[in-house]
C-alpha positions as CSV (number, residue, x, y, z in Angstrom):
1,X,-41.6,-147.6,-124.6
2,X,-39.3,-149.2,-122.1
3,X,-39.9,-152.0,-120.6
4,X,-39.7,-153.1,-116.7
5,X,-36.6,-155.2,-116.4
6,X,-37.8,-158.2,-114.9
7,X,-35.5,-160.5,-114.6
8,X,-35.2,-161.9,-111.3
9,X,-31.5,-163.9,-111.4
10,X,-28.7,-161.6,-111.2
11,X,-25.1,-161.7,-111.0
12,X,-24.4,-158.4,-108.4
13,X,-20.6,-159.9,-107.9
14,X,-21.1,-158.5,-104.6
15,X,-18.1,-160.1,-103.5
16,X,-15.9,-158.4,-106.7
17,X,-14.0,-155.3,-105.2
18,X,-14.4,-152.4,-107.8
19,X,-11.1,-150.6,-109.4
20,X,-10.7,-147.6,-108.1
21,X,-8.3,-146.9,-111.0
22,X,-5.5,-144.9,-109.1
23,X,-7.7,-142.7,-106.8
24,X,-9.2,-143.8,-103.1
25,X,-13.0,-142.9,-103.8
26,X,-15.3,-145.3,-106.0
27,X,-15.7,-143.6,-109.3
28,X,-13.8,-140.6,-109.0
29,X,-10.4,-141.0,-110.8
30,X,-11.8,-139.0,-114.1
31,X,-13.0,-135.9,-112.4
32,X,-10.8,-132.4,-112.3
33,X,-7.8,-132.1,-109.7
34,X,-10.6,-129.9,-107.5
35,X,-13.0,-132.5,-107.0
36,X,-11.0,-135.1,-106.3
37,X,-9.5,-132.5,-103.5
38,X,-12.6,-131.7,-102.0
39,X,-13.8,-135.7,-101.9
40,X,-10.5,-136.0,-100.3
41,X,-11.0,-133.7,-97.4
42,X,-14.7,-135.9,-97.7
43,X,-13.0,-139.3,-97.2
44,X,-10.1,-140.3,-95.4
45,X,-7.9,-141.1,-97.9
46,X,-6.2,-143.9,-95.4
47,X,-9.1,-145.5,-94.8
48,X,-11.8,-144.4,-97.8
49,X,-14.4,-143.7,-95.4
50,X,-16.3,-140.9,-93.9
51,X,-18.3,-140.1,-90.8
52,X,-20.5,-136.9,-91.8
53,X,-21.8,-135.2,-89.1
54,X,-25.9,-134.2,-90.6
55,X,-27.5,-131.2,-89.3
56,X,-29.4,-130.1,-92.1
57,X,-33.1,-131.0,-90.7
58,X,-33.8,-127.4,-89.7
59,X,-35.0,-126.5,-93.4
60,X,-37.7,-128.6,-93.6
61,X,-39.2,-129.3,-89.7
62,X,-37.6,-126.2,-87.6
63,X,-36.2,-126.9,-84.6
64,X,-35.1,-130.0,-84.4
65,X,-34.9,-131.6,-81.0
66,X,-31.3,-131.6,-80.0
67,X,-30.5,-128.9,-82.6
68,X,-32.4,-126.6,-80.8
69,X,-29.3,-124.3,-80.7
70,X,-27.0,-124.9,-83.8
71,X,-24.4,-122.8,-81.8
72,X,-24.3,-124.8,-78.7
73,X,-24.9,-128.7,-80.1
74,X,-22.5,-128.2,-83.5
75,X,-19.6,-127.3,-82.3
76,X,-18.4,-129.9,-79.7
77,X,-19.0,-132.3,-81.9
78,X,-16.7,-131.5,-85.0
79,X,-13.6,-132.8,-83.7
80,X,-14.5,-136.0,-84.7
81,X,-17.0,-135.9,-87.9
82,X,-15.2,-135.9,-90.8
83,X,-17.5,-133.3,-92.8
84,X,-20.0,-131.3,-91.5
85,X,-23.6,-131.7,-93.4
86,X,-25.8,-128.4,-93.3
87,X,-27.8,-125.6,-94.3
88,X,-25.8,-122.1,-95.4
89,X,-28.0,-120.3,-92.9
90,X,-27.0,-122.7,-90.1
91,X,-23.1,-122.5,-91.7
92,X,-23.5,-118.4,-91.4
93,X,-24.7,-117.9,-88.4
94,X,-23.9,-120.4,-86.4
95,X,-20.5,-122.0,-87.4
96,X,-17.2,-120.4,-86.9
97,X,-15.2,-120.2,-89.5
98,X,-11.9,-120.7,-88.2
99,X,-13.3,-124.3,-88.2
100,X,-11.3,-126.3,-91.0
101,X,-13.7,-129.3,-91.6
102,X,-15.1,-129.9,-95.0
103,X,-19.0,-128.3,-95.8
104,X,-21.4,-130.7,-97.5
105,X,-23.6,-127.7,-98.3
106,X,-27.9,-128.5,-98.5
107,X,-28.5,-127.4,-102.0
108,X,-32.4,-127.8,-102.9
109,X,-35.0,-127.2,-100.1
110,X,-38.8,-125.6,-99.8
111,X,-41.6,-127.5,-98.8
112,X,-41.9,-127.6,-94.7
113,X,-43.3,-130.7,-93.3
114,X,-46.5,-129.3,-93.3
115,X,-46.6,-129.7,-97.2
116,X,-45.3,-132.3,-100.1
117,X,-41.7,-132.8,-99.1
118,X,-41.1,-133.8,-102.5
119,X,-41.9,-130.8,-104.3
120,X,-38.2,-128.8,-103.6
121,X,-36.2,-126.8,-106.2
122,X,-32.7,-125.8,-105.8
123,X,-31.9,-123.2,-103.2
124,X,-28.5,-122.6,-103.5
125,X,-26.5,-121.3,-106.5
126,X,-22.8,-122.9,-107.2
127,X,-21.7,-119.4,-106.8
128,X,-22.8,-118.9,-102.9
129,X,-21.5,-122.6,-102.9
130,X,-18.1,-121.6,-103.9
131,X,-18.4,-118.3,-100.9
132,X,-19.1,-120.8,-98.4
133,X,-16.1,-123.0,-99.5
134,X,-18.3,-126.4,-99.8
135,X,-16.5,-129.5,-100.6
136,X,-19.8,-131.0,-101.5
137,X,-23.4,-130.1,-102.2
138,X,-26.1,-132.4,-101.3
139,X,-29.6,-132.7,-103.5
140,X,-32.9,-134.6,-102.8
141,X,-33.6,-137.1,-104.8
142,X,-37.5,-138.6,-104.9
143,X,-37.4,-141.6,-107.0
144,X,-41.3,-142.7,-107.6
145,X,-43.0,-139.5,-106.1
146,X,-45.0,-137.2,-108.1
147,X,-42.0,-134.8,-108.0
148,X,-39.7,-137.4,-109.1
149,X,-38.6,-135.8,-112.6
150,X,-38.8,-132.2,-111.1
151,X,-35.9,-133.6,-108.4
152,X,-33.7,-135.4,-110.4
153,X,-33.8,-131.8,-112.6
154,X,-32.4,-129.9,-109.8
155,X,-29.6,-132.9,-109.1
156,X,-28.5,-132.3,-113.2
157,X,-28.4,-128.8,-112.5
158,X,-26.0,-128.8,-110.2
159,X,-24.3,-131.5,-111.4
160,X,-23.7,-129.5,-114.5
161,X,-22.8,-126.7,-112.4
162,X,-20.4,-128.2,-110.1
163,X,-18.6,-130.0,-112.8
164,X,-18.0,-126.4,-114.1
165,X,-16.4,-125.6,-111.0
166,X,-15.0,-129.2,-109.6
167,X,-17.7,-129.1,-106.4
168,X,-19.1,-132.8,-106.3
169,X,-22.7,-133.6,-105.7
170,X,-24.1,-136.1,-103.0
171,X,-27.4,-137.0,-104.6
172,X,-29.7,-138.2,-101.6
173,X,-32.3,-140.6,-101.9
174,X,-35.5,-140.1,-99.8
175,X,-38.1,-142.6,-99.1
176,X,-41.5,-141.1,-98.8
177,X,-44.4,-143.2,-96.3
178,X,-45.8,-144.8,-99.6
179,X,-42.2,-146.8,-101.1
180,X,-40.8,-149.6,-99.2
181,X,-37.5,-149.5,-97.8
182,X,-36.2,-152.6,-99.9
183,X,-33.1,-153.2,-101.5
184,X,-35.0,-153.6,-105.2
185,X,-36.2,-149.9,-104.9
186,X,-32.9,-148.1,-103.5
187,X,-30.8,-150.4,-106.5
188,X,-33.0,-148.6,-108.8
189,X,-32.7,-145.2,-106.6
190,X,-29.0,-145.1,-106.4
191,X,-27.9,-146.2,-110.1
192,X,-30.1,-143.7,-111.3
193,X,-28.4,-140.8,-109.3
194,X,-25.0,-142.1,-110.1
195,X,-25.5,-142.6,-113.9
196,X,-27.1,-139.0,-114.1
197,X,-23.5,-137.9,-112.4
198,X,-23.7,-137.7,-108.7
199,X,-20.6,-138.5,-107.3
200,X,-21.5,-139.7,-103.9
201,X,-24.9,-141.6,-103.3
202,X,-26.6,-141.1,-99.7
203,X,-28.7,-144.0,-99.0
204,X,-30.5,-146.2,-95.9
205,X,-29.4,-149.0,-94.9
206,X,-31.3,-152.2,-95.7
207,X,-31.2,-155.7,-93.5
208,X,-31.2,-157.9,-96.8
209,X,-29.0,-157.0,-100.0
210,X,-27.2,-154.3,-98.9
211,X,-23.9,-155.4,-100.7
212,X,-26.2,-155.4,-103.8
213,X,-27.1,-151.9,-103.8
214,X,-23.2,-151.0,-103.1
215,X,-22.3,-153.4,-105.6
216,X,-24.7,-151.9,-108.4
217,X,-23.2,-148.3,-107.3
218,X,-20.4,-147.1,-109.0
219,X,-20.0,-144.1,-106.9
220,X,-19.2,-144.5,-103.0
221,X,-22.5,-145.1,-100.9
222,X,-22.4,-143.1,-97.9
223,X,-25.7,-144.8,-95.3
224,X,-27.8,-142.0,-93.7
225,X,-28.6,-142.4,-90.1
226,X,-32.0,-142.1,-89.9
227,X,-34.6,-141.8,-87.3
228,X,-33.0,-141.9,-83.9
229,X,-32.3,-145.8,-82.2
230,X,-30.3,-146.8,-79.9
231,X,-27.2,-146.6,-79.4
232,X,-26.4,-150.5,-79.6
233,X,-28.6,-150.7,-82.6
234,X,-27.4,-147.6,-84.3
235,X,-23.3,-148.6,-83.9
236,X,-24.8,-152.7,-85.2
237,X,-26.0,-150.8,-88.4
238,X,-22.8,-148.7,-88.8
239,X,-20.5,-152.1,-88.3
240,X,-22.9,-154.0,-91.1
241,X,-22.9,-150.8,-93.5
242,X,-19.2,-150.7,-93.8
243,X,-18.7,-154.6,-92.9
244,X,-20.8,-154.7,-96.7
245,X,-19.3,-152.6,-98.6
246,X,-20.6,-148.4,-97.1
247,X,-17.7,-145.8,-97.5
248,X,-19.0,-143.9,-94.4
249,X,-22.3,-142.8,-92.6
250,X,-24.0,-139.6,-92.7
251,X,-25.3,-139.8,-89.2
252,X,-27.5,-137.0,-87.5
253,X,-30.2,-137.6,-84.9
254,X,-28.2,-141.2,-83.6
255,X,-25.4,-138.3,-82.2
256,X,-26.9,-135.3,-81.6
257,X,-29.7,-136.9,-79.9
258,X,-28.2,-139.6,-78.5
259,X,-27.5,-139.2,-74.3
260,X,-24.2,-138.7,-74.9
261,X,-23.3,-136.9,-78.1
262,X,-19.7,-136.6,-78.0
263,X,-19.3,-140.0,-76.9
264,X,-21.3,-141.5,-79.9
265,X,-19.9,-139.9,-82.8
266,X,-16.6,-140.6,-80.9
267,X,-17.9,-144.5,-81.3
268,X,-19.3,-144.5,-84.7
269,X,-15.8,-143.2,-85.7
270,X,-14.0,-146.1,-84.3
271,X,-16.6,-148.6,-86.5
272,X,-16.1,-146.5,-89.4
273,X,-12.3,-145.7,-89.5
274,X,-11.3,-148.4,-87.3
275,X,-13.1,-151.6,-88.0
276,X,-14.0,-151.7,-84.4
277,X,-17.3,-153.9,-83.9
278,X,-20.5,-152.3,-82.5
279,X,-19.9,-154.2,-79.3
280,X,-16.6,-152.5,-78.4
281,X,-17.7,-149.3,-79.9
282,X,-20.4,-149.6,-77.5
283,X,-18.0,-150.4,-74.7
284,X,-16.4,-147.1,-75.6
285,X,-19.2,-145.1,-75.5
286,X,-20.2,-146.7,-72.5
287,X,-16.8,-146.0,-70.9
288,X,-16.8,-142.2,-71.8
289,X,-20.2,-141.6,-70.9
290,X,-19.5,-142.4,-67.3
């Protein structure tokens, strides 16, 4: 049996930019001429980065406030996202599709809230990926739940799949009430995703080490919002996820609930494409929100 590796002096070489070998996203320069097309309509290939637009949260708690209508909070806001992050019954229904932005498509799903959120299965075949034109498809990933093995099964699957067809796969690491949001357990999260072939890694970000679990990546790290913030403190996080090594954010609740939606995505873009700091992204959303 395997043993725990625990050896507590590493070499990270954090500050050792990885070789991109010809092709502007981490890790990417083997896959077919598809893939890297669709991760290029996923990253900007002048800057490497990406600000996702996530509005996915319907399939697992309803409603969401400030997504109460899919068809009135989406669409102002997909000027400036970079990819849209969602459901194909929220895609269907309530997206038009004259709109040319790419689809990170929610591929496994099942539990509701009121259940084990761990326990999902894929939902979405590569073939009604393909009809719905996804650049991407996104899978849970719960490293250390009970469901742990079952997940990582469903993000093989459609690895597999979308290798078949050149569709990358965002594995997505979820952190249930009982694992700490530390930088040892999402080195372990993210390596494991990337080494069992997704192509991007979607991950929190963490105060100490972050640069570590980018470093230990070799796929691009894309930082997940999270639970809604502030606006100061969400644009501080953004600035010290790319400032260490993030190629985007995959930001949901910190726009479409913020007070001004339009005006914060139009921030967190400046941070991420930009450089700008969180202070005069601020100062931007503070100028367009009055």
């Amino acid at each position: 049996m395997a043993e725990h590796d625990l050896v507590e002096t590493r070499e990270y070489y954090s500050d050792v930019p990885v070789a991109s070998h010809g092709f502007h996203v981490r890790g990417a320069n083997s896959l077919d001429w598809g893939a890297k097309n669709r991760l290029s309509r996923i990253f900007n290939p002048q800057s490497g980065k990406t600000v996702m637009f996530a509005v996915d949260h319907g399939y697992f708690q309803g409603p969401t406030t400030g997504l109460e209508r899919l068809d009135l909070a989406v669409p102002p806001l997909l000027d400036d996202a970079d990819a849209l992050m969602a459901t194909r019954g929220a895609i269907r229904t309530s997206i038009d599709p004259a709109m040319n932005k790419p689809i990170v498509l929610r591929a496994t799903g099942g539990p509701s809230i009121l259940q084990d959120l761990s326990n999902e299965r894929v939902a979405v075949t590569i073939e009604d990926a393909i009809r719905i034109n996804a650049s991407a498809v996104a899978v849970q990933m719960f490293i250390g739940s009970e469901n742990e093995t079952q997940s990582l099964r469903n993000l093989t699957k459609l690895v597999d799949e979308g290798l078949r067809y050149g569709i990358p796969v965002i594995g997505v690491v979820a952190v249930g009430k009982e694992l700490a949001r530390d930088a040892r357990y999402f080195r372990l999260a993210c390596r494991i995703g990337a080494e069992l072939g997704a192509q991007i890694i979607k991950v929190y970000y963490t105060d100490t080490e972050f640069d570590s679990i980018v470093s230990t990546c070799p796929v691009p790290i894309v930082v997940a919002g999270g639970k809604k913030i502030g606006e100061f403190d969400a644009l501080v996080m953004a600035e010290r996820s790319i400032a260490e090594g993030a190629a985007g954010l995959d930001m949901g609740r910190n726009i479409f609930q913020s007070e001004n939606p339009q005006a914060m995505i139009k921030a967190v873009r400046t941070v991420v494409h930009e450089g700008a700091t969180a202070k005069d992204a601020f100062a931007l959303f503070t100028e367009l929100s009055n």
